[in-house]
C-alpha positions as CSV (number, residue, x, y, z in Angstrom):
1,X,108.8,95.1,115.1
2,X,106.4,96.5,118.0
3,X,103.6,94.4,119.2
4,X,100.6,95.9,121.2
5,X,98.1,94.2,122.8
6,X,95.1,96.3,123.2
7,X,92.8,96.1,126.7
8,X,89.7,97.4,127.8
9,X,88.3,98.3,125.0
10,X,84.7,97.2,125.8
11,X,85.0,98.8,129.3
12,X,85.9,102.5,128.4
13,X,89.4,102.1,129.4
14,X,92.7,104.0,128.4
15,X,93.2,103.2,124.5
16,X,89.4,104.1,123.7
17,X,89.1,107.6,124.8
18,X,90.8,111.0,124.9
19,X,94.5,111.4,126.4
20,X,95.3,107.6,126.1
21,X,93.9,107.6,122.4
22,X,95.8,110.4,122.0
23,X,99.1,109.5,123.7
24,X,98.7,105.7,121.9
25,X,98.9,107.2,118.4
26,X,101.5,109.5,119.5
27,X,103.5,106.4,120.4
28,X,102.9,104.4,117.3
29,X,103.5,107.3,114.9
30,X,107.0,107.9,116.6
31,X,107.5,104.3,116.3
32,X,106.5,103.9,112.7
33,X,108.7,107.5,111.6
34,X,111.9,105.6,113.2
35,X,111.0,102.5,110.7
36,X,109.6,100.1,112.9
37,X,106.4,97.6,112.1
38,X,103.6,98.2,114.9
39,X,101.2,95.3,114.8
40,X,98.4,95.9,117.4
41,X,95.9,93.3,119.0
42,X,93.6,92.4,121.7
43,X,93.5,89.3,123.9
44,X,91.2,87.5,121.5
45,X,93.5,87.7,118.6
46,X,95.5,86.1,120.7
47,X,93.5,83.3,122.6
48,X,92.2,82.3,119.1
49,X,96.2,82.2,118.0
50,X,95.5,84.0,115.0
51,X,97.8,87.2,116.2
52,X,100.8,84.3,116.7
53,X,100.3,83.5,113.4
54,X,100.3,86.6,111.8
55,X,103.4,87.7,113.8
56,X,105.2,84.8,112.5
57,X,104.1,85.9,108.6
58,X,105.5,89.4,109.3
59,X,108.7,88.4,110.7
60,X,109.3,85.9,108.1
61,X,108.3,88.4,104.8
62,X,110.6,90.8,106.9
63,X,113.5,88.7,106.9
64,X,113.2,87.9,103.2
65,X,113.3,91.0,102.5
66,X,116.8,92.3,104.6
């Protein structure tokens, strides 16, 4: 499992526009082909501790299922 935590998106930076769109998808469709789980979220996911929590549910209903 790959966890990214998304920045800048409300000031035009990297992951919202051209090349770093374009090299961010790159990266999580290389990561997905090879089998892995991307869960992506920003800073308020976490600060609110709902990414935490959704992180736990995946690794759990992952491990039920090896």
């Amino acid at each position: 499992m790959a966890v990214e935590v998304e920045g800048d998106a409300w000031v035009n930076g990297r992951h919202t526009w051209g090349k770093g769109l374009s090299n961010d998808l790159e990266k999580y469709h290389e990561a997905m082909a090879l089998g892995w789980l991307v869960y992506r979220c920003d800073g308020e996911l976490i600060k609110s501790g709902r990414a935490i929590g959704v992180i736990r549910q995946l690794l759990y209903e992952r491990q039920q299922t090896a």
